[in-house]
C-alpha positions as CSV (number, residue, x, y, z in Angstrom):
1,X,16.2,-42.5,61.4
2,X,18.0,-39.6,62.8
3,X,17.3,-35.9,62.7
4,X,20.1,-35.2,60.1
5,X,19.1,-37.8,57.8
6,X,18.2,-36.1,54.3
7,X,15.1,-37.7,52.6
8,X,15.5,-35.5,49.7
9,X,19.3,-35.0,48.6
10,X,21.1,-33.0,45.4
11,X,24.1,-34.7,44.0
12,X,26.1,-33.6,40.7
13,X,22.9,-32.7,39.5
14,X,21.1,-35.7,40.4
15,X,18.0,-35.2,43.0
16,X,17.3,-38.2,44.3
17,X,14.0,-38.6,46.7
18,X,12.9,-41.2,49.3
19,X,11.3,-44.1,47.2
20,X,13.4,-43.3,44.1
21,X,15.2,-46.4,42.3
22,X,18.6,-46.3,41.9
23,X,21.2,-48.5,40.9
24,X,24.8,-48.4,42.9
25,X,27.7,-49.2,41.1
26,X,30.6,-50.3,43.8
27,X,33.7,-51.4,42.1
28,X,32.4,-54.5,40.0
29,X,29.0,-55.2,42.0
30,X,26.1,-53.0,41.2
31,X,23.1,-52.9,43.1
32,X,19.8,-52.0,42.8
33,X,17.7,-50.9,45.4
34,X,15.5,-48.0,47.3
35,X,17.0,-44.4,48.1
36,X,15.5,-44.4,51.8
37,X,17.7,-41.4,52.5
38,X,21.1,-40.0,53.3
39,X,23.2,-39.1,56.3
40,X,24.7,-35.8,56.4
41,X,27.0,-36.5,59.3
42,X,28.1,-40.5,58.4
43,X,28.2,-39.4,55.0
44,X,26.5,-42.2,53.6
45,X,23.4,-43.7,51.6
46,X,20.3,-45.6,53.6
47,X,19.2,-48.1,50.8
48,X,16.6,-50.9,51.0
49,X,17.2,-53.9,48.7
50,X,14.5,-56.8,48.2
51,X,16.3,-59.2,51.0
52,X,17.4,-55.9,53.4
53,X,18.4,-52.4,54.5
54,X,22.0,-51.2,54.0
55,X,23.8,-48.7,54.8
56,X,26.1,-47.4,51.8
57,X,29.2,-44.6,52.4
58,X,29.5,-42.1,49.8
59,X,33.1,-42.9,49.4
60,X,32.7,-46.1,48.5
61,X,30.2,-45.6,45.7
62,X,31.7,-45.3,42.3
63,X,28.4,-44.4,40.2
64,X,24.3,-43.7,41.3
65,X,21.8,-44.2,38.2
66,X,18.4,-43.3,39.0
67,X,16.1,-45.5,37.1
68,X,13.0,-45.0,34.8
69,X,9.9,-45.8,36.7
70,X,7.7,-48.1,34.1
């Protein structure tokens, strides 16, 4: 990854950090996967799921939960 991508990121209150698990709500499809980090010049979310990486823009995303670790 690129220089400007954030591993640690502030959002509304919400500090997410590489590793963290999150759940992405977009539209009707949530998904839940691995906050890898977050491009400040794209504007979006790196996120690995169990089948593969994706790349998720902020605009797009309609909530972020950060979940419990058990």
């Amino acid at each position: 990854m690129a220089l400007l991508v954030a591993k640690e990121i502030s959002i509304a209150g919400l500090t997410l950090r590489e590793g963290d698990a999150i759940e992405i709500g977009l539209g009707r499809q949530r998904i839940e996967c691995i906050f890898r980090g977050f491009d400040r010049v794209l504007y979006c979310f790196y996120v690995e799921t169990e089948s593969n990486e994706m790349v998720i823009p902020y605009k797009s995303i309609k909530y972020i939960r950060k979940m419990k670790k058990s």
